[in-house]
Structure formats: C-alpha cells, structure tokens
PDB file as gemmi writes it, atoms N, CA and C in Angstrom:
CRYST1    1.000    1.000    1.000  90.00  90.00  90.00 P 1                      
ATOM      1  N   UNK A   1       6.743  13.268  10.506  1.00  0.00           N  
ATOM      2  CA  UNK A   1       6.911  12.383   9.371  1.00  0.00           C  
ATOM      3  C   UNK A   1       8.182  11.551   9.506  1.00  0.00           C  
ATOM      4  N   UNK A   2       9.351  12.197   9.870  1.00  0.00           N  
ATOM      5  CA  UNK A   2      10.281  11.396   9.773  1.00  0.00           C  
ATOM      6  C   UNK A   2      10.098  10.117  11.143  1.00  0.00           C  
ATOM      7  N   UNK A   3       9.486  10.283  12.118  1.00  0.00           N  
ATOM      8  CA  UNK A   3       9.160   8.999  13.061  1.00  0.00           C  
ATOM      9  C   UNK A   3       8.647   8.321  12.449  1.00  0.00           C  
ATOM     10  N   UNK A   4       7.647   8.603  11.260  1.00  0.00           N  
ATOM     11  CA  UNK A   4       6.669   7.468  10.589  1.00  0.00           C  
ATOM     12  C   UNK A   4       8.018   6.745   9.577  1.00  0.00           C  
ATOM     13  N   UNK A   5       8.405   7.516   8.417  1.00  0.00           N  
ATOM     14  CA  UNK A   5       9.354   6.876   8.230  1.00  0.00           C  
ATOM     15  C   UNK A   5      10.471   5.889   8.559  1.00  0.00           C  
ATOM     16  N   UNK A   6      11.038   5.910   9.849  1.00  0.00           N  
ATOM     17  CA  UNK A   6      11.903   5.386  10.562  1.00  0.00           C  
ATOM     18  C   UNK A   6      11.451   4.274  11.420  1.00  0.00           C  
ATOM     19  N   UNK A   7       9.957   4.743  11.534  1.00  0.00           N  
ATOM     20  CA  UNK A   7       8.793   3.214  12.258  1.00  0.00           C  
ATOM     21  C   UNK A   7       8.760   2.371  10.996  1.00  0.00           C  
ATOM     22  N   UNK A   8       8.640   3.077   9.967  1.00  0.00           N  
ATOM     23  CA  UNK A   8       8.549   1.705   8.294  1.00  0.00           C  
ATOM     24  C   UNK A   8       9.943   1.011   8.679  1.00  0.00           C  
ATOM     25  N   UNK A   9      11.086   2.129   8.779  1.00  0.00           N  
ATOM     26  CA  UNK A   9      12.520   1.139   7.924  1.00  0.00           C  
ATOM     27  C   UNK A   9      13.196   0.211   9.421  1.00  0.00           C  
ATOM     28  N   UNK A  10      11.787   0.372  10.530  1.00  0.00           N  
ATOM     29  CA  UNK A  10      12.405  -0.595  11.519  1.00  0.00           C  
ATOM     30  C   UNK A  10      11.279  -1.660  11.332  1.00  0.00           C  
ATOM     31  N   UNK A  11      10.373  -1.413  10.423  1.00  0.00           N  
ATOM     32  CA  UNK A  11       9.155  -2.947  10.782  1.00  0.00           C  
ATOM     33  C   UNK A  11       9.523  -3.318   9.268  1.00  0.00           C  
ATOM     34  N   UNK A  12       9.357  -2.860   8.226  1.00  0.00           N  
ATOM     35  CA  UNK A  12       9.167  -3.261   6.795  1.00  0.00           C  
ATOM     36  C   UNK A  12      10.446  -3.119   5.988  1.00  0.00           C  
ATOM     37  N   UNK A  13      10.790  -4.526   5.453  1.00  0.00           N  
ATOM     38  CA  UNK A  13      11.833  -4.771   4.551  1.00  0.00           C  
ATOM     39  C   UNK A  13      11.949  -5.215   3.056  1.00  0.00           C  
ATOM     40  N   UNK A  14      13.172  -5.181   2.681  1.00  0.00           N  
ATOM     41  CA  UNK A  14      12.678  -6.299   1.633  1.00  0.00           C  
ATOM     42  C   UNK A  14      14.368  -6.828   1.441  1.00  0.00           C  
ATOM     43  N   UNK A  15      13.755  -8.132   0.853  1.00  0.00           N  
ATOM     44  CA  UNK A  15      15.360  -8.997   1.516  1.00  0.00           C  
ATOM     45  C   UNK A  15      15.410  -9.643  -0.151  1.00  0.00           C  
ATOM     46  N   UNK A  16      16.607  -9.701  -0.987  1.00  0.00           N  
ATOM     47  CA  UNK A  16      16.748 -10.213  -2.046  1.00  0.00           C  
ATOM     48  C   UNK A  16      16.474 -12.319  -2.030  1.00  0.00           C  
ATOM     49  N   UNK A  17      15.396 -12.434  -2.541  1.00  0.00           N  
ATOM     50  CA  UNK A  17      15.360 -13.796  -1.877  1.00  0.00           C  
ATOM     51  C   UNK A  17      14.518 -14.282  -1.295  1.00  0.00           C  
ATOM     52  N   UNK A  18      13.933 -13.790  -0.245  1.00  0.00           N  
ATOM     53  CA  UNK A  18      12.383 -13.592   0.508  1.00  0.00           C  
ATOM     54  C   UNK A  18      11.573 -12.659  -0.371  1.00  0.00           C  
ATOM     55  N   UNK A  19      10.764 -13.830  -0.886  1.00  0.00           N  
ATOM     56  CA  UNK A  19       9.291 -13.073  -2.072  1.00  0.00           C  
ATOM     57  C   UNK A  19       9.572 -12.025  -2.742  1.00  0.00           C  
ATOM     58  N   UNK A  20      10.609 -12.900  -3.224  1.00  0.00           N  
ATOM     59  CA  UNK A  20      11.008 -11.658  -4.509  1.00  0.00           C  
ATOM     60  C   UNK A  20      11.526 -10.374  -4.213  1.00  0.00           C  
ATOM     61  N   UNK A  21      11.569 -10.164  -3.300  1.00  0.00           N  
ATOM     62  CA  UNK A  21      12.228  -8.866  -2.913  1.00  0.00           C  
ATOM     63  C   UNK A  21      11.041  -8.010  -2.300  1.00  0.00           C  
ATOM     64  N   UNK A  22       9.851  -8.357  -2.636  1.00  0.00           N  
ATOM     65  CA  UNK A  22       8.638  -7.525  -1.554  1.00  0.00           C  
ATOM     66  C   UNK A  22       8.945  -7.074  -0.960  1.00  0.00           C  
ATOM     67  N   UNK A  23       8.419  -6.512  -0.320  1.00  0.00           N  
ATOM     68  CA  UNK A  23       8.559  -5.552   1.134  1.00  0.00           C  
ATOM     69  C   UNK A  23       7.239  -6.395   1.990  1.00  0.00           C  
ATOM     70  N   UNK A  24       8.285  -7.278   3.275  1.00  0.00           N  
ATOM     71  CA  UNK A  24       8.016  -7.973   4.123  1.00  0.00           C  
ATOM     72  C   UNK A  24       7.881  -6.817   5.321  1.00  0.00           C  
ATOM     73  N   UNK A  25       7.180  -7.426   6.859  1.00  0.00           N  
ATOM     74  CA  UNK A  25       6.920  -7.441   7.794  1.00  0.00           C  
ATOM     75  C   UNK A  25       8.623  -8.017   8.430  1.00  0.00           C  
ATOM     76  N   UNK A  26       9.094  -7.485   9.197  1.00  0.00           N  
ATOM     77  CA  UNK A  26      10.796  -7.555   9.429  1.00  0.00           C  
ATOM     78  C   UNK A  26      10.643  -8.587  10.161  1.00  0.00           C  
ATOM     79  N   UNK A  27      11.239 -10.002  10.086  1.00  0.00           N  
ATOM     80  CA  UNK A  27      11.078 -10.883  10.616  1.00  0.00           C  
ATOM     81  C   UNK A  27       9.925 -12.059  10.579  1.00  0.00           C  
ATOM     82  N   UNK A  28       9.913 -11.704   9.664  1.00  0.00           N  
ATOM     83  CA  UNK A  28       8.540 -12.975   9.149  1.00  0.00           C  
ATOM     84  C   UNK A  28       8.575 -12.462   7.434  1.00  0.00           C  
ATOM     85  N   UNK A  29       7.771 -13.589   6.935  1.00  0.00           N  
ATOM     86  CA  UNK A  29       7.740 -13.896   5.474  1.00  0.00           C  
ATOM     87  C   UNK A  29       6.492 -13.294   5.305  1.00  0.00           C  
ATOM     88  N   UNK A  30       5.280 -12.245   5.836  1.00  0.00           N  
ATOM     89  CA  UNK A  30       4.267 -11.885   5.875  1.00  0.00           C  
ATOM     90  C   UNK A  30       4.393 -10.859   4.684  1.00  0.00           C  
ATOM     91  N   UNK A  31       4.397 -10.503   3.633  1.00  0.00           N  
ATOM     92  CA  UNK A  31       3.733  -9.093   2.742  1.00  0.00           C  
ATOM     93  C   UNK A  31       2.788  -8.139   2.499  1.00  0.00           C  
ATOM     94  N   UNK A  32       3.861  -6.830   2.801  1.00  0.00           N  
ATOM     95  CA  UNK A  32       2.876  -5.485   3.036  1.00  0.00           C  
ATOM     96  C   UNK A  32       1.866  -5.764   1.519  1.00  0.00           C  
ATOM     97  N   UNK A  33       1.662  -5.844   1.039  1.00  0.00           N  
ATOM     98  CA  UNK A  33       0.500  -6.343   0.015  1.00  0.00           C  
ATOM     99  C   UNK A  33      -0.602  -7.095   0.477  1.00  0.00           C  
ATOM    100  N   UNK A  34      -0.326  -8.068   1.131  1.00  0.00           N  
ATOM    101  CA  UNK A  34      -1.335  -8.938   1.508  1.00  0.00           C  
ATOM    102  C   UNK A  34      -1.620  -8.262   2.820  1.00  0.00           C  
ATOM    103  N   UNK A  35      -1.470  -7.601   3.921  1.00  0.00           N  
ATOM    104  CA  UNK A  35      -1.654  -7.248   4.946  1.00  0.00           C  
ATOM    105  C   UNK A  35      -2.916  -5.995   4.583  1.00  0.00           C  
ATOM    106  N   UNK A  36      -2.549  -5.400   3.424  1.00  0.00           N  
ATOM    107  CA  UNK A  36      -3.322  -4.378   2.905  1.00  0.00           C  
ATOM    108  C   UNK A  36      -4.492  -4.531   2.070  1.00  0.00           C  
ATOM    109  N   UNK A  37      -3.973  -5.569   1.405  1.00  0.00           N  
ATOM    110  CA  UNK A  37      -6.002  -6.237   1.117  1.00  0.00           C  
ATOM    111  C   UNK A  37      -6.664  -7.089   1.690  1.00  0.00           C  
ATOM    112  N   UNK A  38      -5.567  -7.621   2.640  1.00  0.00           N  
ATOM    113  CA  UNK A  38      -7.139  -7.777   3.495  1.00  0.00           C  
ATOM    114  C   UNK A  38      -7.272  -6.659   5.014  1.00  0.00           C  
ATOM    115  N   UNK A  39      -6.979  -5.580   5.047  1.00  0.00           N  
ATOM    116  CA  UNK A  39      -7.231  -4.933   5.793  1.00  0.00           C  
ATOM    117  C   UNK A  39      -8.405  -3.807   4.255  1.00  0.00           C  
ATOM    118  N   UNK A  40      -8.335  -4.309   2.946  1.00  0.00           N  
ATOM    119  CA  UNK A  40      -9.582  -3.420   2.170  1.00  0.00           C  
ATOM    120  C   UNK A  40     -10.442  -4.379   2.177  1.00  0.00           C  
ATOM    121  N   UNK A  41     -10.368  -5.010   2.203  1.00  0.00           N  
ATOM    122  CA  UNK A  41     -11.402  -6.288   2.247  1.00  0.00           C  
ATOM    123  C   UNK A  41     -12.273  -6.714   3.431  1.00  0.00           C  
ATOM    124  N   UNK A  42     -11.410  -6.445   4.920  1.00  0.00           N  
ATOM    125  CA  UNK A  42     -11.928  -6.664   6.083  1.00  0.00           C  
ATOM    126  C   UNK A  42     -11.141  -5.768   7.532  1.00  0.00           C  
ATOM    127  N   UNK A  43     -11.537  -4.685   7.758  1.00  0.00           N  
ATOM    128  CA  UNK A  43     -11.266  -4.136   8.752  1.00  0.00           C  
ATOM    129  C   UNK A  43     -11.071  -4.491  10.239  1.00  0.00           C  
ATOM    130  N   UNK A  44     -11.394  -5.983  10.556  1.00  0.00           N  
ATOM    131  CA  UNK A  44     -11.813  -6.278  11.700  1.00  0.00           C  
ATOM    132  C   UNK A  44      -9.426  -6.866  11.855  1.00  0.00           C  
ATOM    133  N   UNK A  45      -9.317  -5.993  12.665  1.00  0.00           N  
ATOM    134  CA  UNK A  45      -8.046  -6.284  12.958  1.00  0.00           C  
ATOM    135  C   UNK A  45      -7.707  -7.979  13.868  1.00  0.00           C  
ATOM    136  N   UNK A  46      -9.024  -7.989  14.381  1.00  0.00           N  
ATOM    137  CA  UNK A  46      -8.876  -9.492  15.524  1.00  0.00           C  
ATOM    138  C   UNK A  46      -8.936 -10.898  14.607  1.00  0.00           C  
ATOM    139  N   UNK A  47      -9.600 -10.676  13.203  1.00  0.00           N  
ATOM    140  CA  UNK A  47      -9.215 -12.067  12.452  1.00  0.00           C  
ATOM    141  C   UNK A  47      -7.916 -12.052  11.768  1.00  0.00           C  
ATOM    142  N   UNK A  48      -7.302 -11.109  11.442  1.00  0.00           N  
ATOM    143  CA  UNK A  48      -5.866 -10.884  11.301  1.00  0.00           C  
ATOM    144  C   UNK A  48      -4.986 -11.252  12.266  1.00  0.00           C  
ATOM    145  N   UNK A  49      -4.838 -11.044  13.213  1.00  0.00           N  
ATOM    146  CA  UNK A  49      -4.208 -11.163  14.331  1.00  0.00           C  
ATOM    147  C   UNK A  49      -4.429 -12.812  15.011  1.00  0.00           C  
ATOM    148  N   UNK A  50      -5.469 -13.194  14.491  1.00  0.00           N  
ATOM    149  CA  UNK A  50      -6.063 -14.729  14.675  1.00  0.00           C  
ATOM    150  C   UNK A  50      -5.027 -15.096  13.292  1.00  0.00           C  
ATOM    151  N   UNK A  51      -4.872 -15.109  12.805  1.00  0.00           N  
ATOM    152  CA  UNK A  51      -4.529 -15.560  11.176  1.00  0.00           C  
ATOM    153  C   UNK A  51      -2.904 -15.228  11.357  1.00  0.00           C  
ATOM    154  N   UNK A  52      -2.334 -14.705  11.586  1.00  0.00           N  
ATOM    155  CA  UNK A  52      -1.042 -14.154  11.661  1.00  0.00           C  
ATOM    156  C   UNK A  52      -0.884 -13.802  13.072  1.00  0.00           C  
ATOM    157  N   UNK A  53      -0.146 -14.344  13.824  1.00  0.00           N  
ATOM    158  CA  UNK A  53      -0.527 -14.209  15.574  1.00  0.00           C  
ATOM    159  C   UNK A  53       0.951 -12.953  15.778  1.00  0.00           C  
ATOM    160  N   UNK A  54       2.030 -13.152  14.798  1.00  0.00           N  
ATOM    161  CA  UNK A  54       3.726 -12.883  15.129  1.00  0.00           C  
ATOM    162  C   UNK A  54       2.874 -11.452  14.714  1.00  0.00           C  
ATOM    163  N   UNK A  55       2.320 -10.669  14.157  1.00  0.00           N  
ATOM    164  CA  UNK A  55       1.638  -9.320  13.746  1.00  0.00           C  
ATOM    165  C   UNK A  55       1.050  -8.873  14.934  1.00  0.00           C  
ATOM    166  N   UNK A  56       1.449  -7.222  15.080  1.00  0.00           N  
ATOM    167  CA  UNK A  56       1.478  -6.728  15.852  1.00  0.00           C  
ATOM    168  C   UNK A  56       0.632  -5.227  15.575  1.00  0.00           C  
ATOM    169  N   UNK A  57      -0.161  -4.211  16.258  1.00  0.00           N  
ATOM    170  CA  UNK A  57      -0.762  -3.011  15.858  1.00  0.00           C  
ATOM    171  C   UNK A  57       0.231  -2.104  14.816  1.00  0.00           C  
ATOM    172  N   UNK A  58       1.545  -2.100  15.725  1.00  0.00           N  
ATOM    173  CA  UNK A  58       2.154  -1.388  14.967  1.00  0.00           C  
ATOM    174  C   UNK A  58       3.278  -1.758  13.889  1.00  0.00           C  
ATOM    175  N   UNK A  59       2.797  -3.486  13.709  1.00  0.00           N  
ATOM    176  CA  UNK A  59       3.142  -3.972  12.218  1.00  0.00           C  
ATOM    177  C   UNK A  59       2.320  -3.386  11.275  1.00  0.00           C  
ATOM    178  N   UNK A  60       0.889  -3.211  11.697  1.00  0.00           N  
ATOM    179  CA  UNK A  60      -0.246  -2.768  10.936  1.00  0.00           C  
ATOM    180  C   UNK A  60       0.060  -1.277  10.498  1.00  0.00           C  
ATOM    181  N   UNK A  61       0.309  -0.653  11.719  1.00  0.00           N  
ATOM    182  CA  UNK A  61       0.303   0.699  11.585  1.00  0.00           C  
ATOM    183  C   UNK A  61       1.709   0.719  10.433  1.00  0.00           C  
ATOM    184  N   UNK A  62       2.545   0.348  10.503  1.00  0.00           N  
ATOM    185  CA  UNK A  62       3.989   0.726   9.148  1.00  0.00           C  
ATOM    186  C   UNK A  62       3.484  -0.021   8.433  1.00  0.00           C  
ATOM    187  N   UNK A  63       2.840  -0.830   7.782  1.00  0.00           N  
ATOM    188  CA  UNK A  63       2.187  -1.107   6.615  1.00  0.00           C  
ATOM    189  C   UNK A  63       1.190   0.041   5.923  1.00  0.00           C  
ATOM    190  N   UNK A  64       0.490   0.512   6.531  1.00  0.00           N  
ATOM    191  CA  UNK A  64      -0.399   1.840   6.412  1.00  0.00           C  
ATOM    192  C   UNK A  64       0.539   2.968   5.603  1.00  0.00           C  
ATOM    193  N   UNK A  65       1.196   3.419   7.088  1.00  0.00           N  
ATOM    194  CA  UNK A  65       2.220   4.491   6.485  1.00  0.00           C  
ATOM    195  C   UNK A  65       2.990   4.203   5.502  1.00  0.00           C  
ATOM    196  N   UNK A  66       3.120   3.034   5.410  1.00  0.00           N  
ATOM    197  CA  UNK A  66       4.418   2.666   4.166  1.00  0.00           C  
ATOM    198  C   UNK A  66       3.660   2.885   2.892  1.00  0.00           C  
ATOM    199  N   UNK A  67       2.146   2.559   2.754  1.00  0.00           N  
ATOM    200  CA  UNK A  67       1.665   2.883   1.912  1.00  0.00           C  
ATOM    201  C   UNK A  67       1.131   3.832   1.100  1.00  0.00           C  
ATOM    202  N   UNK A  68       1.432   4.492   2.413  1.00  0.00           N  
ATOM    203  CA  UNK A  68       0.974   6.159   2.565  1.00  0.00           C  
ATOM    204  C   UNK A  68       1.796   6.472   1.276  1.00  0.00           C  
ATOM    205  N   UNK A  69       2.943   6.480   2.443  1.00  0.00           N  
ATOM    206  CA  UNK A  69       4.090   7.099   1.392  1.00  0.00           C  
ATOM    207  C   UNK A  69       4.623   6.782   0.145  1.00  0.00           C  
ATOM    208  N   UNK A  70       3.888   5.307   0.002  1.00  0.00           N  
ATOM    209  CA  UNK A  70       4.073   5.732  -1.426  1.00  0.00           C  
ATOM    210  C   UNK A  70       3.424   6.401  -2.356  1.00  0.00           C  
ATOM    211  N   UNK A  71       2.043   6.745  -1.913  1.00  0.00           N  
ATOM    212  CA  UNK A  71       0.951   7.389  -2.647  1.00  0.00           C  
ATOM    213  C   UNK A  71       1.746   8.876  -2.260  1.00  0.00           C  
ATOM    214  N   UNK A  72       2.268   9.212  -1.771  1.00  0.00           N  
ATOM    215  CA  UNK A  72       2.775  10.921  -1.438  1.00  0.00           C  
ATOM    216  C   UNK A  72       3.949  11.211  -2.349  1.00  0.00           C  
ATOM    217  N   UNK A  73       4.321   9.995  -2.799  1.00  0.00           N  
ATOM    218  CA  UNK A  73       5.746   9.702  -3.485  1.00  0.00           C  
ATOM    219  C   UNK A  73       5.290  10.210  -5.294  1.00  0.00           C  
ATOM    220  N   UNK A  74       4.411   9.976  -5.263  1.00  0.00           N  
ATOM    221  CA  UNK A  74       3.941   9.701  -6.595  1.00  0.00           C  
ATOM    222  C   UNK A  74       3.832  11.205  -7.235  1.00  0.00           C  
ATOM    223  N   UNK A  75       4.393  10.746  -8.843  1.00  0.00           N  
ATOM    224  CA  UNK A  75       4.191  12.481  -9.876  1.00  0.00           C  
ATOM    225  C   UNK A  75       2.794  12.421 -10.229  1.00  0.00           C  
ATOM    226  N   UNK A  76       2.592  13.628 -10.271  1.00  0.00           N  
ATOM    227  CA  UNK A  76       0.897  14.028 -10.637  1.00  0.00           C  
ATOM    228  C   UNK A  76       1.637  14.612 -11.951  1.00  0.00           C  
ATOM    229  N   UNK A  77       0.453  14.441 -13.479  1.00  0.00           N  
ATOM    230  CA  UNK A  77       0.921  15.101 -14.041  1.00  0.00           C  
ATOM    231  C   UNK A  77      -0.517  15.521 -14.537  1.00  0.00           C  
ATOM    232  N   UNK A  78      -0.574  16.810 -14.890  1.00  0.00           N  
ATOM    233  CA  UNK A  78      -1.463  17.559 -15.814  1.00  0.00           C  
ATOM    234  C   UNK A  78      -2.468  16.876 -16.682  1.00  0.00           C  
ATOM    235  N   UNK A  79      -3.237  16.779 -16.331  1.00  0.00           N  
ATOM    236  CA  UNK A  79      -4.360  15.857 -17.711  1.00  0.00           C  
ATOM    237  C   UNK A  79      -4.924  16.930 -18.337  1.00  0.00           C  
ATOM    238  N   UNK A  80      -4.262  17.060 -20.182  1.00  0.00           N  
ATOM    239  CA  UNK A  80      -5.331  17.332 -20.988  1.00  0.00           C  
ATOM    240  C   UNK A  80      -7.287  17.607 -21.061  1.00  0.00           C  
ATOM    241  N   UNK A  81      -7.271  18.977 -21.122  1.00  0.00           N  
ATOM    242  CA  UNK A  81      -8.907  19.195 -21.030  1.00  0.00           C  
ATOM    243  C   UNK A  81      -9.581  17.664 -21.544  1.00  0.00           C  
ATOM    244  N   UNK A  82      -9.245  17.338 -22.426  1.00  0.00           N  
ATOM    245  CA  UNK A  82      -9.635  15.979 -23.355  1.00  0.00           C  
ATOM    246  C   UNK A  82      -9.900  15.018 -22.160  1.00  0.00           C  
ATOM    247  N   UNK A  83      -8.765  14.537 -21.779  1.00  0.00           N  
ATOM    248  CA  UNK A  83      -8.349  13.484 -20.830  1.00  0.00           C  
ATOM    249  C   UNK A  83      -9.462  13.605 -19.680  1.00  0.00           C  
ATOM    250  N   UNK A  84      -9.377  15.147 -19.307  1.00  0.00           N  
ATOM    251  CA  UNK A  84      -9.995  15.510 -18.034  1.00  0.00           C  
ATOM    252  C   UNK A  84     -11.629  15.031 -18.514  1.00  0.00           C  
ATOM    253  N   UNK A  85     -12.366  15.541 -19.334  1.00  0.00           N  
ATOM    254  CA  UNK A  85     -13.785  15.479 -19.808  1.00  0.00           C  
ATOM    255  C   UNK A  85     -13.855  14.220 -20.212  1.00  0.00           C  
ATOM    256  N   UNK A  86     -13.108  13.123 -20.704  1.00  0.00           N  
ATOM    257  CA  UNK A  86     -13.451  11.793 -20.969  1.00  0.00           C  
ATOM    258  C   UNK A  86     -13.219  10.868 -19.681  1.00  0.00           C  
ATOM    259  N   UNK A  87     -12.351  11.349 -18.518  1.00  0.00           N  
ATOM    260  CA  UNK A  87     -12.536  10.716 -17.262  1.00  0.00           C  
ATOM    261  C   UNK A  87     -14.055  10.646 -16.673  1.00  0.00           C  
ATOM    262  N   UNK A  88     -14.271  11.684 -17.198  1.00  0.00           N  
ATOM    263  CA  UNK A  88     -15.651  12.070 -16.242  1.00  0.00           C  
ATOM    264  C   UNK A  88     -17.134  11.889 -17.195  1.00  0.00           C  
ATOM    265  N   UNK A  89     -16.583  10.758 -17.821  1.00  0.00           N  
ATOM    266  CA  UNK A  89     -18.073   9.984 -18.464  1.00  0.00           C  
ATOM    267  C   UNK A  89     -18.109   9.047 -17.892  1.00  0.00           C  
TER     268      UNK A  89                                                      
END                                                                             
C-alpha cells in the first residue's frame, strides 16, 4: 500500500490555482475526475490516450488508486433497522 500511495503523491496533485485546486495529473492541467468518468463511461484505454497523448498507463493506474483510497478513507456509520429496510425498497 504504501508504493501505491507514494505512486499517487508522485503522479497526482493539486496546485492552488490550477482548477481550483483539483487533484490534477502532475504536470498537465488533466483532472483525476474527468480521467475517471470517462474511464466509467468507456474502458477502451486507446481513445484516451488518442485524446490526451501526455497520459500515461501509470497516470491511469494513480488515478484508480487515488480513488481507491478515497473510498477506503471513508466512515461507515451504522444504519438504523428503519434506514436499513427502507434502502431496500
């Protein structure tokens, strides 16, 4: 884990100023946001790479993990029986 980490804080930034502070692709104005819907939208890595040429596998790959981690980052909290049985209508 900590290589994946340390592969994010050498590809993915965020710069006060460049798009708001996003979290860019290090060296280009590209956003881990946009890299990620259209990698949900379209899996085919070769029209990406047509579309953004300076993107690289393992720009792709620390966009992934970066996203990872933030979903690993996240509090779970307890849902109410209530909560739980009205999710599931």
């Amino acid at each position: 884990m900590a290589n994946t980490n340390r592969n994010n804080q050498d590809r993915i930034v965020r710069i006060p100023g460049v798009l708001g502070g996003k979290p860019v692709i290090k060296g280009t104005r590209i956003p881990v946001d946009m890299i990620l819907e259209r990698l949900a939208s379209d899996l085919e890595l070769k029209t990406l790479f047509e579309d953004y040429p300076d993107l690289t596998e393992e720009d792709i790959k620390a966009c992934i993990a970066y996203a990872k981690e933030l979903v690993e980052d996240e509090e779970v909290f307890p849902a109410a029986d209530a909560d739980v049985k009205q999710a599931h209508l």
